[in-house]
C-alpha positions in Angstrom: 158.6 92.7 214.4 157.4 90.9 211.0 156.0 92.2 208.2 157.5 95.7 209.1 161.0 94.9 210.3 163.4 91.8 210.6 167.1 90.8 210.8 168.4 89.7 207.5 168.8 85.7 208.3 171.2 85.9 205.3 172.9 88.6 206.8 176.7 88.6 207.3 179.8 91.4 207.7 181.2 89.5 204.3 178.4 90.0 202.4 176.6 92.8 200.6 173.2 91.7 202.0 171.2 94.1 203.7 171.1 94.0 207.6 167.3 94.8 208.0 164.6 93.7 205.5 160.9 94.1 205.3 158.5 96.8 204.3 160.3 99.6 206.4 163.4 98.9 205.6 162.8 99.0 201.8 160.8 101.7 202.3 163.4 103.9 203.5 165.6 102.6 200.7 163.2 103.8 197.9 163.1 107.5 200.3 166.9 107.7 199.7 166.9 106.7 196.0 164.5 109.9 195.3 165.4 112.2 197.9 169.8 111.3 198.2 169.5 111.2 201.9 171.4 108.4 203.5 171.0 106.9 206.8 172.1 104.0 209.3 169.3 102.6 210.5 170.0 101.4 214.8 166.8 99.4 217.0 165.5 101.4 219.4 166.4 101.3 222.5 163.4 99.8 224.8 161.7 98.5 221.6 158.8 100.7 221.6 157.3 103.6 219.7 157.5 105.8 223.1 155.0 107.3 225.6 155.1 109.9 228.2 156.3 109.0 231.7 154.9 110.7 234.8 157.7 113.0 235.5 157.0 114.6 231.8 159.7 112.7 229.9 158.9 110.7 226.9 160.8 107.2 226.8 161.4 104.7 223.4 161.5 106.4 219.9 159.9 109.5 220.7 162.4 109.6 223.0 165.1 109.3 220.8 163.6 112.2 218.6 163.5 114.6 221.4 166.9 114.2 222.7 168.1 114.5 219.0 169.8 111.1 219.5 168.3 110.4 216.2 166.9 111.8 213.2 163.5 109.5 212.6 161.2 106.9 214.0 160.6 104.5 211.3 158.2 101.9 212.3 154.1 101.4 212.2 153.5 104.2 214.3 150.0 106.4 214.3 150.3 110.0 214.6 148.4 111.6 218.0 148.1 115.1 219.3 150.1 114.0 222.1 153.2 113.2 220.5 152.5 115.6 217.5 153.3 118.4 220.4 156.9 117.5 220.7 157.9 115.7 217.5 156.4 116.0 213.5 154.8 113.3 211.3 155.0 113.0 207.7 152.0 112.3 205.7 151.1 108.2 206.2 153.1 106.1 203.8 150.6 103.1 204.5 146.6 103.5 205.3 145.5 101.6 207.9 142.1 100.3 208.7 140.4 98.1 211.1 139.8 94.2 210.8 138.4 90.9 212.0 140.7 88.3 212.5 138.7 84.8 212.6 139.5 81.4 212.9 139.0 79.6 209.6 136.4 77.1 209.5 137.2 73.7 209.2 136.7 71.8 205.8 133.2 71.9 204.6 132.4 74.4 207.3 130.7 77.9 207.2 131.6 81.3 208.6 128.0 83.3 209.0 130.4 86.4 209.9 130.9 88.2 206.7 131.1 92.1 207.8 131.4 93.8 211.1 127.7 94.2 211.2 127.1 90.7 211.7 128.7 90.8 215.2 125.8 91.8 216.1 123.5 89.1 214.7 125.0 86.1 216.3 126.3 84.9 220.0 128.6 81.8 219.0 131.5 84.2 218.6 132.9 86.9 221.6 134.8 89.5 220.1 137.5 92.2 221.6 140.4 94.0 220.9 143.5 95.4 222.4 143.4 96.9 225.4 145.4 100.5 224.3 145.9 102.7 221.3 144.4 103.6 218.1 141.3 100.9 218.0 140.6 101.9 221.2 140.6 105.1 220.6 138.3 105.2 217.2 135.9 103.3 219.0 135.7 105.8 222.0 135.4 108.7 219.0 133.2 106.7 216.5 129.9 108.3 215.0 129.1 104.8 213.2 125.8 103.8 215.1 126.9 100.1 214.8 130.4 100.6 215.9 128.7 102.0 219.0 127.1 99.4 219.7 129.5 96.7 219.4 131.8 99.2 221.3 129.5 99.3 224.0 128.9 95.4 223.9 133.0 94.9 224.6 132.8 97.0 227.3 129.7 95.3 228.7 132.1 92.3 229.2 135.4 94.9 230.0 138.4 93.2 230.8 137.6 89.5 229.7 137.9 90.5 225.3 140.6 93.2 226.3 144.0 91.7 225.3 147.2 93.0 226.9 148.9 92.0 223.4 148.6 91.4 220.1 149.8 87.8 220.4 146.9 87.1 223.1 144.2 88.0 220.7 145.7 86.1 218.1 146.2 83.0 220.4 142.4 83.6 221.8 141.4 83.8 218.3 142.9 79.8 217.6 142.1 78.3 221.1 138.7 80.1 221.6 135.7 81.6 220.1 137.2 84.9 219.7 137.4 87.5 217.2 140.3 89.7 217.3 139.6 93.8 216.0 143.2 94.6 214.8 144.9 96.8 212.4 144.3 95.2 208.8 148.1 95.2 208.2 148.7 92.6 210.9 145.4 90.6 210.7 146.5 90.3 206.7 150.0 89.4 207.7 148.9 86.8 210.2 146.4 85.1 207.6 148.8 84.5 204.9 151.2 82.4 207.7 151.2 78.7 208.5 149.3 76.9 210.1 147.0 78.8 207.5 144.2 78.5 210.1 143.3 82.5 210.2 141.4 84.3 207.9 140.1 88.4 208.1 136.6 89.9 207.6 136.3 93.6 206.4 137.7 97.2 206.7 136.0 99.8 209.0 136.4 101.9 211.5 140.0 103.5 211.0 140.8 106.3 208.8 144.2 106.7 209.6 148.1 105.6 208.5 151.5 104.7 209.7 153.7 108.1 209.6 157.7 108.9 210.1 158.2 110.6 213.0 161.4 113.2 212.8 163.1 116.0 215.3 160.3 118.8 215.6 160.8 121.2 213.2 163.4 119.5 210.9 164.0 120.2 207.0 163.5 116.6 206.7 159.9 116.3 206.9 159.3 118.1 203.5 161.7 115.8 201.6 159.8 113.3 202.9 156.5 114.2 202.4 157.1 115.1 198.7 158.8 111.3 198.6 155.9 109.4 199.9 153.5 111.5 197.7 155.8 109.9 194.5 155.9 106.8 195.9 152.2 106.6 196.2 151.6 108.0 192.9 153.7 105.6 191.2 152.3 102.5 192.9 155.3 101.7 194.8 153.7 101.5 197.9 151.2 99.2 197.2 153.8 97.1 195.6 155.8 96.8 198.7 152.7 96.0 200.6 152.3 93.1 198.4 156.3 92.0 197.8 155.8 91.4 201.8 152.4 90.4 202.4 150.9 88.8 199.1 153.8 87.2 197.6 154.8 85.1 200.9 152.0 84.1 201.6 152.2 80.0 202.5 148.1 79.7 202.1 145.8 78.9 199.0 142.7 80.7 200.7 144.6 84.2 200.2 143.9 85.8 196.7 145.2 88.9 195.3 142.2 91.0 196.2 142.1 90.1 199.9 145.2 92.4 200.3 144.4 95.8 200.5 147.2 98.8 199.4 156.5 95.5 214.8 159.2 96.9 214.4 161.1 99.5 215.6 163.7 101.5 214.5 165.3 104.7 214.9 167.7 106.5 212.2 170.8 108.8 212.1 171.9 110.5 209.5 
């Protein structure tokens, strides 16, 4: 669930102490300071952002939203013209782009992978991604003549750099020579933790963001938009992105400009 969402270990009834912490959580807290909307934030049930069953049904968040057994989805969640047909978005609240998660070298050692181009320029390293959603997706849609190709070199050796998880790549990335494509958000997240042993390589391929999701049609989603757009404007967005990824970090080989400006939960009101 980290950076996005996680149980307060300081948490008690007796104490004033927030129940959920993280970047969503005092993100929605900064929404309700501009907007006076208050909320009770409850996990979803199934853990997941949702996805359409068979019989037409939508389980996890989505879910939720359609059976009006809550108000929003707040978690990391991309907007798609599948679930944009039976719920609304609000504008992103965090940009999200592609990266290379890499092992670091060891002492005295040299990583010739500086850029996503250089993937192509060496055979030491295989490279994949995960096996679903929006990376998948972009590379399927890309126009990039470079992406292509290193698209069509992961498929050349489809399932093997495919992960079922996030937690796969990242463990293929430390055991192996593997590197992981993943949304910048986590590969930053995972390079400022100990052992300290994982480091990322450039932005590309995504031009896209993490979005609410509320009831289709509410009056919530303009009081939302018009919060995020303040929130953005006054740099308090990038500041939270820092509070939780920057600040903790446990490892001297993160600097400030590395960071660029999971978790689920649904919300009644």
């Amino acid at each position: 669930a980290e950076p996005h969402l996680m149980l307060n270990p300081d948490y008690n009834k007796n104490n004033r102490r927030p129940r959920y912490i993280v970047f969503i959580p005092d993100l929605l807290r900064e929404i309700s300071e501009l907007t006076g909307i208050k909320y009770v934030i409850n996990p979803s049930r199934g853990n997941s952002f949702g996805y359409k069953q068979g019989d037409g049904t939508w389980d996890g968040m989505i879910g939720e939203l359609i059976r009006q057994e809550a108000d929003i989805a707040a978690a990391p969640m991309y907007k798609t013209e599948e679930r944009q047909q039976v719920v609304d978005f609000s504008i992103p609240f965090l940009n999200v782009q592609a990266t290379l998660l890499v092992r670091k070298p060891p002492t005295g050692g040299k990583l010739n992978i500086t850029s996503v181009e250089d993937l192509l320029d060496q055979n030491e390293f295989k490279y994949g991604t995960l096996n679903r959603g929006i990376i998948v997706r972009a590379f399927g849609n890309t126009n990039s003549t470079i992406l292509k190709t290193i698209w069509g070199n992961m498929l050349t050796f489809k399932p093997s750099v495919f992960t079922s998880s996030n937690r796969e790549g990242i463990l293929r990335v430390r055991r192996t020579k593997f590197i992981f494509i993943i949304p910048h958000t986590i590969g930053d997240y995972m390079s400022i933790k100990e052992p300290c042993d994982l480091v990322t390589i450039d932005r590309f391929l995504l031009d896209d963001g993490y979005c609410l999701a509320v009831v289709k049609g509410s009056d919530l989603l303009t009081q939302f938009n018009l919060a995020i757009q303040m929130l953005r404007h006054n740099g308090l967005l990038d500041d939270l992105y820092r509070t939780w990824w920057l600040a903790r970090s446990k490892c001297d080989h993160i600097e400030s400009n590395q960071i660029y400006g999971s978790s689920y939960m649904a919300c009644s009101l």
